[in-house]
C-alpha positions as CSV (number, residue, x, y, z in Angstrom):
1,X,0.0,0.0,0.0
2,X,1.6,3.5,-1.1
3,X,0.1,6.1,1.2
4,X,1.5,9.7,0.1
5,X,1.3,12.6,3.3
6,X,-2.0,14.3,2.3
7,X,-3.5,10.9,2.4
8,X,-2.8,10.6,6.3
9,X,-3.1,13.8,7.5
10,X,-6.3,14.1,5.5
11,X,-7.7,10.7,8.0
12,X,-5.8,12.9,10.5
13,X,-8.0,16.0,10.2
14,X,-10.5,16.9,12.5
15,X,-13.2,17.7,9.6
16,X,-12.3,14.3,8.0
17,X,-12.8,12.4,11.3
18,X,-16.5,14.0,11.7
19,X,-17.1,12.8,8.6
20,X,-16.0,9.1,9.1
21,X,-18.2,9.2,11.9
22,X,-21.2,10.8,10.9
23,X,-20.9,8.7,7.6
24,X,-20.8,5.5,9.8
25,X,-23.8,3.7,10.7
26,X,-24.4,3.3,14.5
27,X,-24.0,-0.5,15.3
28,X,-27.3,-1.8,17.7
29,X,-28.9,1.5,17.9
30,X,-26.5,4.3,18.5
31,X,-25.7,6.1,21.4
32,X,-22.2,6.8,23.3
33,X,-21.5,3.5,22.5
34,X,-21.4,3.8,18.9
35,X,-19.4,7.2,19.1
36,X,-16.5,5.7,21.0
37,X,-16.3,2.7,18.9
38,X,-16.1,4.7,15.7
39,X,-13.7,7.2,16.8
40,X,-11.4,4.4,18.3
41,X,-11.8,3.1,15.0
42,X,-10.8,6.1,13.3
43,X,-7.9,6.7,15.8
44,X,-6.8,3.4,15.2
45,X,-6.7,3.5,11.1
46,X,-4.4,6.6,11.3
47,X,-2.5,5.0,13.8
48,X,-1.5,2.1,11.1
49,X,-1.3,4.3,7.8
50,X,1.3,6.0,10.3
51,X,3.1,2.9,10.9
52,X,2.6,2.1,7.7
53,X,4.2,5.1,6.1
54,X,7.4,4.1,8.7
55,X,7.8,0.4,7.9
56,X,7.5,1.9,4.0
57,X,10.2,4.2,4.4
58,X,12.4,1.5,6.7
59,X,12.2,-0.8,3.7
60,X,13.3,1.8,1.5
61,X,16.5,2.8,3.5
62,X,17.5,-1.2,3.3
63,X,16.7,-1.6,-0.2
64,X,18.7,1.5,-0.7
65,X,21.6,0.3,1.5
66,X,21.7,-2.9,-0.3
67,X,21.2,-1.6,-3.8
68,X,18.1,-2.6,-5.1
69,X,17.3,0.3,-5.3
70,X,19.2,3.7,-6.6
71,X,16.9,6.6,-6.4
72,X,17.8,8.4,-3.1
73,X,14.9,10.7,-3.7
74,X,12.7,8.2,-3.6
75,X,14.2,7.2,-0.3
76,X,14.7,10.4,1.4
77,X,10.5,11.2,0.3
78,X,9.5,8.1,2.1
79,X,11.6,9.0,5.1
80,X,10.3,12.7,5.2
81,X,6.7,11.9,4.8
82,X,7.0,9.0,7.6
83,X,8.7,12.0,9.8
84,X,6.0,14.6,9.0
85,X,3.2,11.8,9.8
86,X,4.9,10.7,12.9
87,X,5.2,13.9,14.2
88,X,2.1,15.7,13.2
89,X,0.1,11.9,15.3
90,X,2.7,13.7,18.4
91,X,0.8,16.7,17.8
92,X,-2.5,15.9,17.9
93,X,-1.7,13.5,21.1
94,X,-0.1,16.4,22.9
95,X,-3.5,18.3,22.2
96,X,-5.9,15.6,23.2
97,X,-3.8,15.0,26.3
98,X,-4.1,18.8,27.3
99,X,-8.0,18.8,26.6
100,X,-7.8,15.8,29.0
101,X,-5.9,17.8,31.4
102,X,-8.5,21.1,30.7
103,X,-11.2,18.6,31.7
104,X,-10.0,17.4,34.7
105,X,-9.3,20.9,35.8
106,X,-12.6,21.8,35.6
107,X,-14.7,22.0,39.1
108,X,-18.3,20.4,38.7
C-alpha cells in the first residue's frame, strides 16, 4: 500500500474524522457507545497508515543500502513523509492530552 502525506493527515483532520463518523452507521442503535467505537476506529486506522508510512520508508533505507534500489529521492521522500506523519500523530496526542488535562481541571 503506497500512502502519500495528504492521504494521512487528511484521516488525521479533524473535519475528515467527523465525517468518518457521521458517515458511519451506528452498530445496535447508536448512542455513546457507537461514538467511542467509531472514533477508536478512526484513531486506530491513522495510527497504522502511520506505521505504515514508517515500515515503508524503513524498507526503503535497506533496499537502498543494499542496492536494489538507486533513487535516493525516492528514499529520502518516504523518510520525510513518515517523519511529518509521525510527528504531526505527536501533535494531535499532545493536544488531546491537554483537553484531557483542561477537563479534569474543571470543578463540577
Amino acid at each position: 500500500m503506497d500512502y502519500g502525506m495528504s492521504q494521512v493527515m487528511g484521516l488525521l483532520s479533524p473535519a475528515t474524522a467527523a465525517q468518518q463518523l457521521k458517515a458511519q452507521p451506528a452498530p445496535g442503535g447508536g448512542g455513546a457507545d457507537a461514538f467511542v467505537e467509531s472514533f477508536s476506529q478512526v484513531l486506530s486506522d491513522a495510527l497504522n497508515q502511520v506505521n505504515a508510512l514508517q515500515l515503508r520508508a524503513d524498507t526503503m533505507a535497506q533496499r537502498f543500502a543494499t542496492g536494489e534500489i538507486r533513487d535516493l529521492h525516492q528514499v529520502m521522500i518516504a523518510v520525510q513523509e513518515a517523519r511529518l506523519a509521525f510527528e504531526l500523530t505527536m501533535q494531535i496526542r499532545n493536544k488531546v492530552v491537554d483537553a484531557y488535562q483542561e477537563i479534569m481541571r474543571m470543578q463540577v
